[in-house]
N, C-alpha and C positions, 0 to 999 in steps of 0.2 A: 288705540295707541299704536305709532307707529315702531316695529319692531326690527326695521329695515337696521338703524344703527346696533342692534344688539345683539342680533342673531344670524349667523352665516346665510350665505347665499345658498347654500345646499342645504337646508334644513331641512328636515321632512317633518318638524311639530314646531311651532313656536307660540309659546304663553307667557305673554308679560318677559320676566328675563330669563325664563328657562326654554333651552332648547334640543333637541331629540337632533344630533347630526350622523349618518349613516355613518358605521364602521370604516375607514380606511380598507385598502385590501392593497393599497403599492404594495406593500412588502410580498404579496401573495403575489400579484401578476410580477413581480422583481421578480421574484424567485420560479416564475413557469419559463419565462422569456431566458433567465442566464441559464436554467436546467438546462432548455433547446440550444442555446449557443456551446455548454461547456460537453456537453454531451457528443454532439458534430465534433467542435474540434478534439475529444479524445478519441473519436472515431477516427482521427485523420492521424494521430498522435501514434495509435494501436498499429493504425496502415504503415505510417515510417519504420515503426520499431519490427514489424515483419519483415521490413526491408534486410535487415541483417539477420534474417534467419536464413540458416541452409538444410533443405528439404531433409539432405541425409543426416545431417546431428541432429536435427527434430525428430525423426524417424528412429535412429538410433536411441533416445534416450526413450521413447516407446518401448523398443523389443527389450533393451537393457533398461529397466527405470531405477536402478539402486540411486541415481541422486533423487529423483521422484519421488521413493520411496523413505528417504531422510529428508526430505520438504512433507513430507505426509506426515511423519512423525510428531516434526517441531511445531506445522501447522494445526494439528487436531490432536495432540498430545503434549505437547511444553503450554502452548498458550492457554488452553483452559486450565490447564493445573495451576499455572501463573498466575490467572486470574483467581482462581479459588482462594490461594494460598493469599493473598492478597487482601481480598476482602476479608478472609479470617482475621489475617493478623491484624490490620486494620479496625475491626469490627465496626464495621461500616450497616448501616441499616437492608434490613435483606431486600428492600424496593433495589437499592445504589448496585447491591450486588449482586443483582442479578443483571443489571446492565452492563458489569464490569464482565461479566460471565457471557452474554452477549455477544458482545467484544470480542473476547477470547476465543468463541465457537465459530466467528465469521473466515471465509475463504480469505485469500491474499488477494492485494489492491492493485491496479492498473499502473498506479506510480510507482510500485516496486520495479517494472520492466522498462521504466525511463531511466530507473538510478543504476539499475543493473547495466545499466550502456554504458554510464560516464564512470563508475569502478570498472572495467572491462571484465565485468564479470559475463558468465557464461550465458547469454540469449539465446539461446535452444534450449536451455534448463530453463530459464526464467519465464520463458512466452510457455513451455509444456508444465511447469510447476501453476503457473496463475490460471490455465486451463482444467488442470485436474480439479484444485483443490476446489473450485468453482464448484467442479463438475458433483465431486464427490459430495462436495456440501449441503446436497439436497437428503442425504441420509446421514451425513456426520455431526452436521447441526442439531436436530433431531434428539440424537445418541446421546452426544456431550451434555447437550440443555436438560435430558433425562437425567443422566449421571451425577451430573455436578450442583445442578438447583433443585435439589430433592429438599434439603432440610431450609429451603427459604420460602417455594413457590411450588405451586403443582404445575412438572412442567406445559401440562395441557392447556392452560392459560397465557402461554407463549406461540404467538402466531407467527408462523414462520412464511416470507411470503415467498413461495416459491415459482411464482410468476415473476417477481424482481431479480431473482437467480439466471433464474433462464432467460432473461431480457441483459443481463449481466456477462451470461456466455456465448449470446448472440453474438451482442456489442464487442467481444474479445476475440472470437473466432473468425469472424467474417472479417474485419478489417486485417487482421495476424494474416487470413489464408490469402487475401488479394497481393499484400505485400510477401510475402511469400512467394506467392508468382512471377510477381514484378523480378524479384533479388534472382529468380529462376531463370528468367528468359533477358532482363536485359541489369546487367550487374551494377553496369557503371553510371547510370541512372539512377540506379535503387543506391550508390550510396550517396548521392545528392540529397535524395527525398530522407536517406534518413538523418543526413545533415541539418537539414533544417528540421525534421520533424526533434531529434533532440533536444533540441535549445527551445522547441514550440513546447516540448513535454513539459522542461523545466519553470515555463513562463506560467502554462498552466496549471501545475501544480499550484505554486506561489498563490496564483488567482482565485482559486477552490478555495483556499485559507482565508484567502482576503473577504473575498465574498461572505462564506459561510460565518465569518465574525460581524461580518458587517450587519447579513438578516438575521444573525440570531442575538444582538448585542446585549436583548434585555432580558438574555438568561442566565449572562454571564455570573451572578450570585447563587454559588452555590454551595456543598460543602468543604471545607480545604482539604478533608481527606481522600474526595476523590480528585483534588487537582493534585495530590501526591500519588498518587495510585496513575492518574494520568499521565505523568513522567516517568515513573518508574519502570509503568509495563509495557511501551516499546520498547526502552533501553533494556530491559531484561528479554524480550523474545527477538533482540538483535545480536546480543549477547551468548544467551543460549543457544539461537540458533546457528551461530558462526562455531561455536565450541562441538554441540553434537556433529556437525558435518565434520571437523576436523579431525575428531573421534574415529568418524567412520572410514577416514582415508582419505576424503576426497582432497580433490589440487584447489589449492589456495583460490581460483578465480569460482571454483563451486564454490568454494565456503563465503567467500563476500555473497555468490546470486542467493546461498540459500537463507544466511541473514538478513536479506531484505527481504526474501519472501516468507519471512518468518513475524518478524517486526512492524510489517506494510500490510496493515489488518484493511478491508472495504468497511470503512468508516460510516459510507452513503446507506451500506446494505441495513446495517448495524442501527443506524436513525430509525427505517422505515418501519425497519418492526420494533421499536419502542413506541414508533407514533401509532400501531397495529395493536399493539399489547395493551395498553395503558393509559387508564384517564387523563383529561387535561390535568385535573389536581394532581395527576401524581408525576406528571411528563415537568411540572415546574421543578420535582425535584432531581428529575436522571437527564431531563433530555440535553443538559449541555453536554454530557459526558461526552459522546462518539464524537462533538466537536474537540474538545478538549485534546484526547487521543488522538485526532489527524493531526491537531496542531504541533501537539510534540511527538508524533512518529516522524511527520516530517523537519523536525531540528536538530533530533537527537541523527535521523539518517543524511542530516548538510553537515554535523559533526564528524559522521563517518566519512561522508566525500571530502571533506577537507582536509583529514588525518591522511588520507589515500593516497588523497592528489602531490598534500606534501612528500609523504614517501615516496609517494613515483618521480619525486622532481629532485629527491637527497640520491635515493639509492636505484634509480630506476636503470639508468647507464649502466651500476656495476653488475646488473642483474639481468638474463635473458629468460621469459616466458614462452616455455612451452607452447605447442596448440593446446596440450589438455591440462596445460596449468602448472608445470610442476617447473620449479624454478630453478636454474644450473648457476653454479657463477664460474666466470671464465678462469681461463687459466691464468696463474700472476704471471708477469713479463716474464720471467727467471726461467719458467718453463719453455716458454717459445724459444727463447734463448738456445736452452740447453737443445731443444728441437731441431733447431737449425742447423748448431753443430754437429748434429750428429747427420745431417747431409748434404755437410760441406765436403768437398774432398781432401787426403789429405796431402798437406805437401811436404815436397822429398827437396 
């Protein structure tokens, strides 16, 4: 019987009308080809946003790290608690919340130091903040996932891949320190590059979402309660994290960098070890989550850009920024006024 009309040209079994056709794998070489492209262009993305660092406020928030040290806080002390609290109240199955917990334990993301440029918030905090908590993360993650998934999972069943970390703070250091140099030795150059590297970050961003909804479309069914949980908990560690800084003192333009770097979880890191941890059976019920999370970390922080940009565009005139953030407003006319009279001379 001929079986040419019934059975693919790629078959590798054909019987009568059934036939054995090899696995597709697009989605798999999709996604090794955009990894190689998205990956380069945030290399190039890291290089611009180094372009507006200056050696000495980087160095400086080294020997002084007190904003560092309230980016340490909100990053490995607001956001696991967030997460705990969360899936408690929630009472979400202990698989979900442990990924919520995850989440919460992961370092600050690379798109926090693109959003931090267009709020003009502090880039010496934000490029030394996404480098610490990186750094730290190889013993903070650890600690938390000990601490906080005790009463769901034994944390020793959570593989933490610390080869992804450190391929994380390669990819962040080395491009931050070139551009670094660049902003060093020729200034006016470096802010071209990070002219366009901005608006390159912002495209990227956008892309990562697109992408990742695209290769992962058919996991999109899952529970509602972690697509609630997935809005809630950047809007709460952007939240929190603008609140504790404020607390602490710091100028208005720390409190927006340290809200993003609070909110702006590494989403990608957060994947790798759910795909390292946990069966396929059980990855159909958590793995959409770390998408979920990018998706509205990133709308809830276009919300903040927008609220921002509007202010800067109502009240930005009446208002002048400090270098280190602290905001003055001028003096009303009445004064300049009275100013002047008093060095005019007078006449006789």
């Amino acid at each position: 019987m001929d079986n040419s009309a019934v059975c693919l040209a790629n078959a590798t079994v054909c019987n009568g009308t059934s036939c054995v056709v090899p696995e597709s794998n697009f989605n798999a070489v999709l996604s090794v080809i955009l990894s190689a492209v998205l990956t380069t262009l945030l290399a190039l993305v890291m290089f611009s946003m180094g372009c507006n660092v200056e050696i000495k406020k980087f160095l400086g928030h080294i020997r002084r790290p007190w904003g560092i040290c309230v980016g340490f806080l909100c990053q490995f002390g607001i956001m696991p608690l967030t997460g705990f609290i969360l899936s408690v109240a929630f009472d979400i199955l202990p698989l979900q919340a442990v990924v919520v917990l995850i989440m919460g334990c992961c370092p600050g993301g690379t798109s926090s130091n693109v959003l931090a440029y267009w709020v003009d918030g502090d880039m010496d905090l934000s490029i030394s903040m996404t480098t610490c908590s990186t750094l730290l993360a190889l013993g903070m993650m650890p600690l938390c996932l000990l601490i906080y998934t005790k009463m769901w999972v034994d944390s020793g069943d959570i593989v933490i891949p610390y080869d992804s970390i450190g391929t994380s703070l390669v990819a962040l250091v080395v491009p931050v320190s070139v551009g670094i140099f660049v902003n060093h030795k020729w200034p006016d150059k470096a802010k071209i590059i990070l002219r366009i590297g901005s608006i390159t970050g912002i495209i990227l961003i956008v892309l990562i979402a697109v992408v990742g909804g695209f290769l992962y479309q058919s996991a999109w069914i899952i529970s509602p309660k972690l697509w609630v949980i997935g809005i809630i908990f950047p809007f709460a560690g952007y939240s929190l994290g603008f609140l504790l800084a404020r607390i602490a003192g710091q100028p208005w333009n720390r409190c927006r960098t340290v809200a993003l770097e609070t909110g702006m979880q590494n989403a990608q890191l957060c994947s790798t070890i759910v795909q390292l941890s946990f069966t396929p059976e059980e990855l159909n019920v958590i793995f959409t989550f770390p998408l979920i999370y990018s998706i509205f970390q990133l709308v809830v922080a276009g919300l903040f850009l927008g609220l921002y940009v509007a202010h800067k565009k109502c009240f930005g005139k009446n208002n002048v920024e400090l270098p280190d953030g602290k905001d003055i407003e001028p003096l009303p006319k009445a004064s300049f006024s009275k100013a002047n009279e008093a060095f005019q001379p007078d006449e006789k």
